[in-house]
C-alpha positions as a Markdown table, in Angstrom:
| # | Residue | x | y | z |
|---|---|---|---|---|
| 1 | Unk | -10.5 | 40.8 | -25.5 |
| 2 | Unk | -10.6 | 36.8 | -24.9 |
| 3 | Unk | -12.9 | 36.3 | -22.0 |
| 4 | Unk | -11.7 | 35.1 | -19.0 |
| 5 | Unk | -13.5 | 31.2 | -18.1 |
| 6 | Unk | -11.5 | 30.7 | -15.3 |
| 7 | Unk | -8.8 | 28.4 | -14.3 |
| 8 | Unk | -8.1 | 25.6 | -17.1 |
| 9 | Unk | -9.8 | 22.5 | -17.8 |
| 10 | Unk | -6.9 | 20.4 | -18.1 |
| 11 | Unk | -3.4 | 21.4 | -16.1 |
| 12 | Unk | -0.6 | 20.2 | -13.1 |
| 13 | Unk | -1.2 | 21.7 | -9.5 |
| 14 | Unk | 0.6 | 19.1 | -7.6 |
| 15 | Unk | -0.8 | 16.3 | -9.8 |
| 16 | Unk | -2.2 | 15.9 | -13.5 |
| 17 | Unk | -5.9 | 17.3 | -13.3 |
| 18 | Unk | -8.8 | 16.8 | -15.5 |
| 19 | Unk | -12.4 | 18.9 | -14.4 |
| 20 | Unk | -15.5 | 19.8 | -15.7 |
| 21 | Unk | -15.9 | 23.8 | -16.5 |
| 22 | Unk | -18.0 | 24.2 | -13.3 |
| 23 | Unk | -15.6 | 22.0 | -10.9 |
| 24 | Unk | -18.3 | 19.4 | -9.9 |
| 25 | Unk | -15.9 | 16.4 | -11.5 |
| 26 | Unk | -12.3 | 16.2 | -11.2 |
| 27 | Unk | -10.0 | 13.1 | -12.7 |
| 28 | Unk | -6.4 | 12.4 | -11.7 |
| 29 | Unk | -5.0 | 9.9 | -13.6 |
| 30 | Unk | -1.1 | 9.0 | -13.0 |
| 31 | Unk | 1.6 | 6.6 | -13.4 |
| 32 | Unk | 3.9 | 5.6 | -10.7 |
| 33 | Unk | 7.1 | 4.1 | -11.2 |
| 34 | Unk | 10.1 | 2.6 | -9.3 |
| 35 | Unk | 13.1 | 1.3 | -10.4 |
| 36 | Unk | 16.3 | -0.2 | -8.7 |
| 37 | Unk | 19.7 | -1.5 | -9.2 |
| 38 | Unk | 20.9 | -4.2 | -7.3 |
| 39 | Unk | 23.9 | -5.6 | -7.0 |
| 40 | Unk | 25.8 | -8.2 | -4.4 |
| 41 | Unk | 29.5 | -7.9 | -2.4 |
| 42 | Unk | 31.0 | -9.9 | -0.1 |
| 43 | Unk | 31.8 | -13.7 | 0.7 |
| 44 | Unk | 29.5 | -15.9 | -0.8 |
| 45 | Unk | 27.8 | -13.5 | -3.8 |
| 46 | Unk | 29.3 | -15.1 | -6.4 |
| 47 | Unk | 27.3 | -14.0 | -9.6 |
| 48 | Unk | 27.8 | -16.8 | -11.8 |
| 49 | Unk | 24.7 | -19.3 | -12.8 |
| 50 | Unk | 24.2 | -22.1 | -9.4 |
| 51 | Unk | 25.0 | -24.5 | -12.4 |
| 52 | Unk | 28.5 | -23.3 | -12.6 |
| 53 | Unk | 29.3 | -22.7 | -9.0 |
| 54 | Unk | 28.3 | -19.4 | -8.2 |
| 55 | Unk | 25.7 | -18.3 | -5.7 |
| 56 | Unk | 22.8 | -16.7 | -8.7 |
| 57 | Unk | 22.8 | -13.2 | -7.1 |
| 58 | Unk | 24.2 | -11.2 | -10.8 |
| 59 | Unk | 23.4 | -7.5 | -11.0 |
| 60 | Unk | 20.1 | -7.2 | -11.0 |
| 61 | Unk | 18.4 | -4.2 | -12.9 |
| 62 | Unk | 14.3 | -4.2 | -11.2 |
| 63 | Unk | 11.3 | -2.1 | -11.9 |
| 64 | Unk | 10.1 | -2.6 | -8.5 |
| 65 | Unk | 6.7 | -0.6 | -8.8 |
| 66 | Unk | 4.7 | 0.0 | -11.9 |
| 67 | Unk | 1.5 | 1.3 | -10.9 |
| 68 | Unk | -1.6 | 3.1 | -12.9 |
| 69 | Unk | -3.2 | 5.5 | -11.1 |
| 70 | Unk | -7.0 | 7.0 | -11.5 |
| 71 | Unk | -9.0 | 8.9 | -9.1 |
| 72 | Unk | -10.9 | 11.3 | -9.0 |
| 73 | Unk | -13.6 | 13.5 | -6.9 |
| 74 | Unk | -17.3 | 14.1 | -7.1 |
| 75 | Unk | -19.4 | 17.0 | -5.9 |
| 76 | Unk | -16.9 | 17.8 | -3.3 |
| 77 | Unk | -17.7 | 15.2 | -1.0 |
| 78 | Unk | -17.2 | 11.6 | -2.8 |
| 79 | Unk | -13.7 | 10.5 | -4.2 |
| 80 | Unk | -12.4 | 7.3 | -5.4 |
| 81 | Unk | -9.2 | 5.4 | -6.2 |
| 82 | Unk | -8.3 | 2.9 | -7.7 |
| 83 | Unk | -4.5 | 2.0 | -8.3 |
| 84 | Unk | -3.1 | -1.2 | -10.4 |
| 85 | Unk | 0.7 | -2.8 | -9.9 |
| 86 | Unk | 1.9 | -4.2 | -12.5 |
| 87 | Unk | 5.6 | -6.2 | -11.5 |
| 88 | Unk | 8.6 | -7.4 | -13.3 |
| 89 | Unk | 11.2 | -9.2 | -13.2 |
| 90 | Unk | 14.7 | -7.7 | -13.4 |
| 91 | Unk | 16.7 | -7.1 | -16.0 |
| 92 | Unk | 20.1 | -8.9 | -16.1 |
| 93 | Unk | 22.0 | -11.9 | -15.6 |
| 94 | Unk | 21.0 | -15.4 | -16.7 |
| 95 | Unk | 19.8 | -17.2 | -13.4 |
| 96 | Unk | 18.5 | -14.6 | -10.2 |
| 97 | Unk | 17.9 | -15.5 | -7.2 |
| 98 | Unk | 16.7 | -18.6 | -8.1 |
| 99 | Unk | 16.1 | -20.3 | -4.7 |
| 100 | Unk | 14.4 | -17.5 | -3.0 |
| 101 | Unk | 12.7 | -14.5 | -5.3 |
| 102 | Unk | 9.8 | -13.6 | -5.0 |
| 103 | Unk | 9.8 | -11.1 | -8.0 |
| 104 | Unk | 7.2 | -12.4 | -10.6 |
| 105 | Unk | 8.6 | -14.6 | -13.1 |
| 106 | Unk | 6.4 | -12.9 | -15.5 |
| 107 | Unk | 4.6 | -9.2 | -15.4 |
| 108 | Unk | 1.2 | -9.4 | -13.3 |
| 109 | Unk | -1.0 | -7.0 | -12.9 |
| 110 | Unk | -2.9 | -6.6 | -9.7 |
| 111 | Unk | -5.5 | -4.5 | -7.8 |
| 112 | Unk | -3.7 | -2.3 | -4.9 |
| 113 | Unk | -6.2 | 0.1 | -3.4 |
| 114 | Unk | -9.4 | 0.5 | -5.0 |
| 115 | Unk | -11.9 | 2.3 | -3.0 |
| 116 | Unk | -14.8 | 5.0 | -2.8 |
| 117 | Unk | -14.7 | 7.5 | 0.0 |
| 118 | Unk | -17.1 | 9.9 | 1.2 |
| 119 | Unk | -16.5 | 13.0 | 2.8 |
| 120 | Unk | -19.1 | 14.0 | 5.2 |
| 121 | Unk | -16.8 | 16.8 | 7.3 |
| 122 | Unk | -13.5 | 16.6 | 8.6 |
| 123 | Unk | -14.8 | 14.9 | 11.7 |
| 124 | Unk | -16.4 | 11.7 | 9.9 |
| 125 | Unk | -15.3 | 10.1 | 6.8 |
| 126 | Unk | -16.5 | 6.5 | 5.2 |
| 127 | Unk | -14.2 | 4.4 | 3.3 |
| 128 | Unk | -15.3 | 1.5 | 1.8 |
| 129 | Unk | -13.1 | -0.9 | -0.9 |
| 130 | Unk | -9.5 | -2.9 | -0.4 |
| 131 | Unk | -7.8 | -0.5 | 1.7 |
| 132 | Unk | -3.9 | -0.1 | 3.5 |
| 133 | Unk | -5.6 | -1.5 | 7.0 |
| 134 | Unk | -4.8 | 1.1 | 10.2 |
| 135 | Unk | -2.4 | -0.8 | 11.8 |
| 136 | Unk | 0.8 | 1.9 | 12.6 |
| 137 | Unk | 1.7 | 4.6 | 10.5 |
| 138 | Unk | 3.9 | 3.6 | 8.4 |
| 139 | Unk | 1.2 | 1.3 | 7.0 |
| 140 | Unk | -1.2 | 4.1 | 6.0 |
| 141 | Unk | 1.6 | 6.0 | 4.9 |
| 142 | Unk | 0.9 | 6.2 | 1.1 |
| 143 | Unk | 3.6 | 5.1 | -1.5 |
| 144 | Unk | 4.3 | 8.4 | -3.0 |
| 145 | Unk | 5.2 | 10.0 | 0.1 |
| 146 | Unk | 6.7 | 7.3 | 2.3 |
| 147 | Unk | 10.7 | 8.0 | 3.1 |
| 148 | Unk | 11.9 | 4.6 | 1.7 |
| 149 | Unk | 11.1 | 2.8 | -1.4 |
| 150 | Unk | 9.5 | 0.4 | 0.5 |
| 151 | Unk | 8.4 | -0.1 | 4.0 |
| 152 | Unk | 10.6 | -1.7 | 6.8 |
| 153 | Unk | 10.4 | -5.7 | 7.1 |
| 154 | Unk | 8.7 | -5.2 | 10.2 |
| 155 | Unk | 5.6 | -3.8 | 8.8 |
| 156 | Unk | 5.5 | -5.5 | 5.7 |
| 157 | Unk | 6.2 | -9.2 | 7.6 |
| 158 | Unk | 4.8 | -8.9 | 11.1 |
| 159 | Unk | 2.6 | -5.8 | 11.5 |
| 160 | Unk | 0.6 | -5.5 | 8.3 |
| 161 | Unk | 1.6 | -8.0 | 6.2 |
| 162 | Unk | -1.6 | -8.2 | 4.1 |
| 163 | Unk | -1.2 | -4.7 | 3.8 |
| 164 | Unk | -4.7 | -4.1 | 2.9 |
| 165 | Unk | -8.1 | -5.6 | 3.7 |
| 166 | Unk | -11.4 | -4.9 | 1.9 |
| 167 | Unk | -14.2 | -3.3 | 4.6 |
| 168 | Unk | -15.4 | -0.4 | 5.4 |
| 169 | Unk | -13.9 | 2.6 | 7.5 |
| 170 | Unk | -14.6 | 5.7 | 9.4 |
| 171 | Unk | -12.4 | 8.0 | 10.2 |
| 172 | Unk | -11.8 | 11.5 | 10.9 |
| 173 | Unk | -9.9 | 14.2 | 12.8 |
| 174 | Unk | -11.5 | 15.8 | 16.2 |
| 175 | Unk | -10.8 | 19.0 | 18.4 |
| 176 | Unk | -8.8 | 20.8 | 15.8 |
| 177 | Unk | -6.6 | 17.6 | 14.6 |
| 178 | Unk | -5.6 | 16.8 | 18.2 |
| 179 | Unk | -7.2 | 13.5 | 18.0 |
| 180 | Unk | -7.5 | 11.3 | 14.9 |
| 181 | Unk | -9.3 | 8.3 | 14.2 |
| 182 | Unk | -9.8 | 5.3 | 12.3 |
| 183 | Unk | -12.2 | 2.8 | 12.7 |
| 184 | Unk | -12.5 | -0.4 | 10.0 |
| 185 | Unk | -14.6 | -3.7 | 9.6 |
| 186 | Unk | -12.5 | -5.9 | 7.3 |
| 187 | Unk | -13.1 | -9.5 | 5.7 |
| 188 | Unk | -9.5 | -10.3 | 7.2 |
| 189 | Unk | -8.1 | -12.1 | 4.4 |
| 190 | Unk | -5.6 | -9.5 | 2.8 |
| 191 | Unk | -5.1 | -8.5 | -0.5 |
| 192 | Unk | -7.2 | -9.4 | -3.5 |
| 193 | Unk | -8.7 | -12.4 | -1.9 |
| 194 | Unk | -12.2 | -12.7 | -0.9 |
| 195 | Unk | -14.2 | -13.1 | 2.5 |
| 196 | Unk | -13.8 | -17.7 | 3.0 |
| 197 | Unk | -15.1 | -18.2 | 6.8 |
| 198 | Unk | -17.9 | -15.7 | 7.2 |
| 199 | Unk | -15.0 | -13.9 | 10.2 |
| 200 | Unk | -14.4 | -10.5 | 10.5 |
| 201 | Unk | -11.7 | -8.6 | 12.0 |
| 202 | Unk | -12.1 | -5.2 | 13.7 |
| 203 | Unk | -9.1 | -2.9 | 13.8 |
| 204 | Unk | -8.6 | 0.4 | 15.2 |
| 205 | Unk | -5.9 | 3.5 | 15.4 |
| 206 | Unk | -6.1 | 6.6 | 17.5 |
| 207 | Unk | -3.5 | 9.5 | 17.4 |
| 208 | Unk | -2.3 | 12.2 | 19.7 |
| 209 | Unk | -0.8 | 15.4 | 18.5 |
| 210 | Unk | -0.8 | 16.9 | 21.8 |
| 211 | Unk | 1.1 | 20.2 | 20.9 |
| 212 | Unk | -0.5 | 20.8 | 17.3 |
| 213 | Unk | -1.9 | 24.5 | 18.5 |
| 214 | Unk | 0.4 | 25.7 | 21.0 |
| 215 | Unk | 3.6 | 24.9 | 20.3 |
| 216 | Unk | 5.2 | 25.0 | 16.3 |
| 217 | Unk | 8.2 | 23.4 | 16.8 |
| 218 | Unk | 6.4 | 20.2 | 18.1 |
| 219 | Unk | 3.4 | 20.5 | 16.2 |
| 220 | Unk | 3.7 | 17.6 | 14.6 |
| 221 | Unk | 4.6 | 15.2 | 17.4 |
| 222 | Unk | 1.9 | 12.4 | 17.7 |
| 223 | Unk | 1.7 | 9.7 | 19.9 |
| 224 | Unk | -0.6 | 6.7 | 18.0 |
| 225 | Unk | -1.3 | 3.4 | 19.2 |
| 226 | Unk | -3.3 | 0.5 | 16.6 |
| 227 | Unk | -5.1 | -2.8 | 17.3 |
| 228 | Unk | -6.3 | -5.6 | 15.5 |
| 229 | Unk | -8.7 | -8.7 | 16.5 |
| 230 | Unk | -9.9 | -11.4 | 14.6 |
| 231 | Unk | -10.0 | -15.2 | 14.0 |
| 232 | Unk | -10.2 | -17.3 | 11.6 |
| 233 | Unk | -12.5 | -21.3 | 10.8 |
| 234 | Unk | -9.8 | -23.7 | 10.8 |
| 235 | Unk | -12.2 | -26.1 | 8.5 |
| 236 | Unk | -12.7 | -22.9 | 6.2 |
| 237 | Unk | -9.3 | -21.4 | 6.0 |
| 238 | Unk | -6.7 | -23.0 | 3.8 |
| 239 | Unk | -4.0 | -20.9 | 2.9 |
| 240 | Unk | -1.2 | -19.8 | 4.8 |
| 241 | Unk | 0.7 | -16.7 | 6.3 |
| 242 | Unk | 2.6 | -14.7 | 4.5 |
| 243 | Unk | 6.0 | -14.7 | 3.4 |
| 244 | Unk | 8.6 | -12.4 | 4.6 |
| 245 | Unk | 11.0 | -11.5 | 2.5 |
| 246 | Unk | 13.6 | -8.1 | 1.9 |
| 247 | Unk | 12.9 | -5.5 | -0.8 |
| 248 | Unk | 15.3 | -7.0 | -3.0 |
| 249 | Unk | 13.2 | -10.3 | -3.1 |
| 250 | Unk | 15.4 | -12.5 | -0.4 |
| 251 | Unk | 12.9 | -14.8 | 1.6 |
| 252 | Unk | 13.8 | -14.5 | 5.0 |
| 253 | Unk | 11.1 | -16.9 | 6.4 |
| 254 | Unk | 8.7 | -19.3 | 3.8 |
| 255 | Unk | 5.4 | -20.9 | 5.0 |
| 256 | Unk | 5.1 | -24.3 | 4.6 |
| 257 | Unk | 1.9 | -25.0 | 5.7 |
| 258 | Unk | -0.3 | -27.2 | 4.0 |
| 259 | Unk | -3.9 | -28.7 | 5.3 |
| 260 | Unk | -6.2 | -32.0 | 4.2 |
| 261 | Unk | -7.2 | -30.5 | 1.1 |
């Protein structure tokens, strides 16, 4: 009879799975991808080109998220991941949303979390790498799992809209995950752009789930509260905030700041 090696080198639980025959090294490697239709009603969505009296809002036909996907574990306490976007511009019509799109006018690829984590117990874990920053929970929600294709305008324009920082975190879950924690020293700039003043901010989340081993229906009630501080060298810091803009691409509010340089 064939002998039994145990379970297979190569499979799906949950995700694709590569390992090593005695488990020490497993690889994930994935693709993520998110497409949308969009299209315009009402006064004032005329879809014909700006240069023939319409408003540029055609049907619009949008991968909104192209991501690669690797990560893996090591030795049952380090893991790493390390996800790229790639964007594009939709498909259709001749003009778009010419005066206020901030869809790519060409595919770019770009860094999204890329991090190694170790896992020291379920009490203390260290993070370090660009990371989604604590700052509410929708935030460290990951993509895969959050309820909407993309998160609410609040947290992508006002609460986290960096999204990610690169730092260091620790974080864990105490008392039988009644409390959780996470603790991170960041370079405060946001995503893919490198420490300029020498500033760091410090932000923090704690979370309550105060019924998590007595009663199931309310198990997973939690009451969380974040914080951030920082500053920033106004003779080393040039660029500005953030735009804030819907999922579809629409700018709501554009900086215009500029400084001497």
């Amino acid at each position: 009879p064939a002998r039994d090696d145990g379970p297979p080198l190569a499979g799906w639980h949950d995700r694709f799975y590569l390992r090593d025959r005695n488990d020490h090294f497993r690889f994930y490697p994935g693709v993520q991808l998110a497409f949308d239709l969009q299209t315009w009603f009402g006064p004032g969505t005329n879809g014909d080109a700006r240069s023939a009296g319409g408003t540029g809002l055609p049907p619009r036909f949008v991968m909104r998220r192209g991501r690669i996907d690797l990560g893996g574990e090591l030795l049952s306490r380090w893991s790493f991941q390390a996800q790229f976007d790639t964007n594009m511009r939709g498909i259709g019509g001749t003009e778009g949303l010419a005066a206020g799109d901030v869809v790519p006018g060409a595919p770019a690829a770009t860094i999204g979390n890329l991090f190694i984590d170790y896992n020291l117990c379920d009490c203390l874990r260290i993070s370090f790498g660009q990371i989604r920053t604590p700052t509410g929970m929708e935030n460290r929600t990951g993509d895969a799992v959050t309820v909407t294709t993309e998160r609410t305008i609040a947290t992508r324009g006002f609460i986290a809209p960096g999204e990610r920082e690169t730092g260091i975190m620790i974080w864990g879950d105490l008392f039988d995950d009644l409390l959780s924690y996470e603790l991170m020293a960041a370079g405060g700039d946001g995503n893919n752009r490198p420490q300029v003043d020498g500033s760091f901010d410090f932000i923090g989340r704690f979370v309550v789930r105060p019924f998590s081993s007595s009663v199931e229906l309310l198990e997973k009630l939690q009451i969380g509260v974040s914080a951030r501080h920082g500053n920033r060298d106004q003779y080393g810091v040039g660029y500005d905030a953030y735009t804030v803009s819907t999922g579809q691409g629409l700018v709501l509010w554009s900086p215009v700041y500029t400084d001497s340089l």
